[in-house]
N, C-alpha and C positions, 0 to 999 in steps of 0.2 A: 597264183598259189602262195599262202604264206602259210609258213611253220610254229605254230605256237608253244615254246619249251618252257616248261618249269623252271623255278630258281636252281641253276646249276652254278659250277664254280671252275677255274682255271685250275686243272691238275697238275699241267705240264709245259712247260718250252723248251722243246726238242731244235738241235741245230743239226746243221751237217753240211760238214765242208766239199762242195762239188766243185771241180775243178776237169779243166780240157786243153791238152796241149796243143792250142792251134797254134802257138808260135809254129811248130813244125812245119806245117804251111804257109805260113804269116797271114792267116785269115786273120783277120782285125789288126794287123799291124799300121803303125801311121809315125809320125816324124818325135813322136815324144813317148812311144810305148812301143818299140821294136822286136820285143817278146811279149806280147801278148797270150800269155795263158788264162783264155778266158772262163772266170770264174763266178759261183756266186756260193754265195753263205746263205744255206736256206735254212727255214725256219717254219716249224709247224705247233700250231696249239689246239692243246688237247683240254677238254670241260668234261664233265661228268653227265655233261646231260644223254637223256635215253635217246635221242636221234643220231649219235656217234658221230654225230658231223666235227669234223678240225677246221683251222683256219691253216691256208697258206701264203707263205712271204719268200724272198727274197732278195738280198741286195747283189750288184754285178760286181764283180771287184776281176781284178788280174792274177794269178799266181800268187804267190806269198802274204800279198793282201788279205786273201779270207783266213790265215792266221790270226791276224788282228781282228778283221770283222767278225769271225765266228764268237769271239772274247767277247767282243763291244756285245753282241748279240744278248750273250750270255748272262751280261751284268744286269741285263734287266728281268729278269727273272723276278726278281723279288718282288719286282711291282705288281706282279702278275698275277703269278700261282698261288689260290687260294681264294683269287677274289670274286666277287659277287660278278661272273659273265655279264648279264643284262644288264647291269648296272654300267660298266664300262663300254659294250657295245650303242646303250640308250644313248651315251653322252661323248660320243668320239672324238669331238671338238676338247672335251674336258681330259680325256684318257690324254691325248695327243701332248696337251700343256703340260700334264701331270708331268709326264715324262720326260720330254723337253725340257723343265725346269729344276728337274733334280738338280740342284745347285754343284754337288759335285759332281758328278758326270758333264753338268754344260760345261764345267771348268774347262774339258775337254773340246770344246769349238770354239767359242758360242753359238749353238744352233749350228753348226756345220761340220763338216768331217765325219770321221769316223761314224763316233756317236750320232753325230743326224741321221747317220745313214743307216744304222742299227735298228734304230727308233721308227724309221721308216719302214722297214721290213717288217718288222712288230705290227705296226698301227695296218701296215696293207694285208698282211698276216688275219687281224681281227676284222678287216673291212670285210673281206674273202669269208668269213663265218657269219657275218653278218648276211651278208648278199646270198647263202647259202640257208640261211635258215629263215630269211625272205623270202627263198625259190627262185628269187631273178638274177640275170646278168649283173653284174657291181653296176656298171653305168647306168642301166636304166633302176637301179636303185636310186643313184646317183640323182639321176632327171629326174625323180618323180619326187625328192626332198622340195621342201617349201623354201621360199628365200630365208625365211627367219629359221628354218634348219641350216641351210646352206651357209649364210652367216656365225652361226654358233660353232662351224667348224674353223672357221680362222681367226687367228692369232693377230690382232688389229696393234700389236705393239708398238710395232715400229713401222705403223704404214699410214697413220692417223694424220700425218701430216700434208699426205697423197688423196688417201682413202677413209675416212670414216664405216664404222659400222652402219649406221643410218644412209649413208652415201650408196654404199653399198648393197642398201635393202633396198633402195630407190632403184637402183639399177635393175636387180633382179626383177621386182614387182611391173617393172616397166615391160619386161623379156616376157612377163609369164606368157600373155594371151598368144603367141607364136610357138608356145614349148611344144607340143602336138606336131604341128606341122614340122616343125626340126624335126622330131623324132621320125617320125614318119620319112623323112626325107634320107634321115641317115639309113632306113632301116632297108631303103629301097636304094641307094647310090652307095651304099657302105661309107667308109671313113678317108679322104684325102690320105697319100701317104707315099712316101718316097723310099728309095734303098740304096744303100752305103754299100751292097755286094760287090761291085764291080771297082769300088774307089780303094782298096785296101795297098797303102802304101810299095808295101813288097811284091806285088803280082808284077809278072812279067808282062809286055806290050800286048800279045797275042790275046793271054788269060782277061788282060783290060778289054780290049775290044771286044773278045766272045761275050764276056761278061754284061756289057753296054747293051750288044744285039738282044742277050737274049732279056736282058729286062724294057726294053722296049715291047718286045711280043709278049712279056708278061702283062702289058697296058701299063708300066709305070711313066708318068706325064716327069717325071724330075729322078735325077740321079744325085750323089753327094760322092766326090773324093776327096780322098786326105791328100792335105800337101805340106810343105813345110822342110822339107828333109833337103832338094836341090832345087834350084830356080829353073835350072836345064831340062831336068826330067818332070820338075812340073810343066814346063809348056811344052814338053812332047805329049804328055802324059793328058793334058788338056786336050792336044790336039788330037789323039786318037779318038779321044772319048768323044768332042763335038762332030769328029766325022762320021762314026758310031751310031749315034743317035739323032743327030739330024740337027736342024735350027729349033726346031716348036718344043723340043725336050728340053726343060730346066738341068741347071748344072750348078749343085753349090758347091762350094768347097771348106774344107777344114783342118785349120791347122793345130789341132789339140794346144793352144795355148805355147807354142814351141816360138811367136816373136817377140821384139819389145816393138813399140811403138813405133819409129821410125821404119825399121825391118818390114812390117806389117802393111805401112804406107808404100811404100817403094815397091814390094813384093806383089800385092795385089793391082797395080799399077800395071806389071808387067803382063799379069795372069788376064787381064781388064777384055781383049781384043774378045775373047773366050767368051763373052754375055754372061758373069756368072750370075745366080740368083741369089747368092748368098755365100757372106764369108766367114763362117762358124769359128769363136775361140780364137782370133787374131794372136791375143796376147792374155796373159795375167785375166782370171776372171775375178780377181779382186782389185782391178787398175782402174777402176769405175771411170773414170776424166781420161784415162788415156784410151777409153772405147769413144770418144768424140770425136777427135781428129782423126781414127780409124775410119768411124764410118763414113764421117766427111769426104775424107778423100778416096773412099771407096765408091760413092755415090756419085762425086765428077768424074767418074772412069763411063760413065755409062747413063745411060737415060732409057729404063727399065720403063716398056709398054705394060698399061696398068693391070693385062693379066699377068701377069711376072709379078715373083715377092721381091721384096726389094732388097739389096744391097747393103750389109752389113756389118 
């Protein structure tokens, strides 16, 4: 089914700050966000066209957080409302830069922070109107672009020296003849996927293990806990959870960015006996060179059989 709309125009960008006191529980709590009030700054656009269809976005933020995001949100308005809808959905590789490179708003990252995060809400915001006035799901909007659409959506700036555009069309053009069968594959197995429910810092031993049992029975193949906060209570806290769920059930773990380097080596070392599958956020995620010797020495802790993701 696809939706064929007249030239409309952006009337609106509406925000709204939603916010939830899970601290009170310490759902989502972990070794670097203790109060987690989990939030987000949502975002809806509105067009003039006769199908009444909006887009929606939102970014996750914590408590006081969508203060600022809702702001960052805001400031892009201007790029927006008034403008030619089809023409900025045609080209969402082009909308995406547009915005992104507002020179004073990037002043505020570069490409990251706030503002990126803002900008992402926007752009998922309009992908969502898009995917709605194509009739499909985003993702199989998604799969059914060509490589030279799918290329026209990324920002080859700073990755040409990795990746070329050309490089990149090579890739895709290679993938096509199997795209079918993927599809098909996912649409009958669903999507790989893991759950952080049971691993929330703050839960008592009890809440850990019910939590373990029952995503097991949910059919989850891999679990994720936070750690970082105590060395002690991580490896009780490991131990419940591998008795919990058995040898064949994956176990990553995360330390929201709470080590330095050393800390991170030594720590997962200890955590090592556990089989983890994965060590999410060690340290700094701008420490690029100091995620080497992390994962280094995370990978001689263990010798991960090749159904296991590896050690990181």
């Amino acid at each position: 089914m696809s939706t064929v709309c007249a030239v409309s125009r952006i009337t609106g960008l509406a925000t709204a700050d939603v916010r939830f006191p899970t601290s009170l529980s310490l759902d989502g709590s972990d070794a670097m966000n203790p109060d987690p009030d989990y939030s987000a700054a949502y975002v809806t656009i509105h067009t003039d066209a006769a199908d009444g269809l909006v887009g929606h976005g939102f970014v996750f933020t914590i408590g006081r957080g969508n203060d600022v995001q809702v702001a960052a949100i805001e400031a892009l308005a201007g790029h927006l409302v008034g403008r030619d809808a089809e023409a900025l959905l045609a080209d969402m590789g082009g909308t995406w830069r547009e915005l992104v490179h507002d020179s004073q708003l990037r002043w505020l990252g570069p490409e990251k922070g706030v503002m990126h995060m803002a900008i992402g809400a926007v752009v998922n915001a309009l992908w969502d109107l898009r995917a709605k006035r194509a009739g499909r799901p985003l993702w199989q909007l998604l799969a059914a672009m060509t490589p030279e659409e799918l290329v026209d959506l990324v920002d080859f700036r700073y990755l040409t020296d990795a990746l070329t555009r050309d490089e990149a069309l090579q890739i895709l053009r290679a993938a096509e003849p199997g795209r079918a069968a993927r599809e098909a594959r996912l649409l009958a197995g669903g999507y790989p996927a893991y759950t952080t429910t049971p691993g929330w810092l703050g839960y008592d031993d009890d809440k850990l293990a019910r939590l373990c049992h029952e995503a097991v029975a949910e059919g989850f193949t891999q679990i994720k806990l936070k750690v970082g906060g105590d060395l002690a209570d991580d490896v009780r806290r490991l131990g419940i959870a591998r008795e919990a769920v058995g040898p064949d059930v994956r176990i990553a773990v995360d330390a929201n960015q709470r080590w330095d380097v050393g800390t991170a080596v030594s720590w997962v070392k200890e955590l090592a006996s556990f089989d983890l599958a994965w060590v999410e956020e060690p340290t700094s995620p701008d420490d690029v060179l100091g995620h080497a010797p992390s994962r280094a020495a995370s990978r001689r802790c263990r010798s991960p059989p090749a159904s296991t993701w590896p050690t990181a």
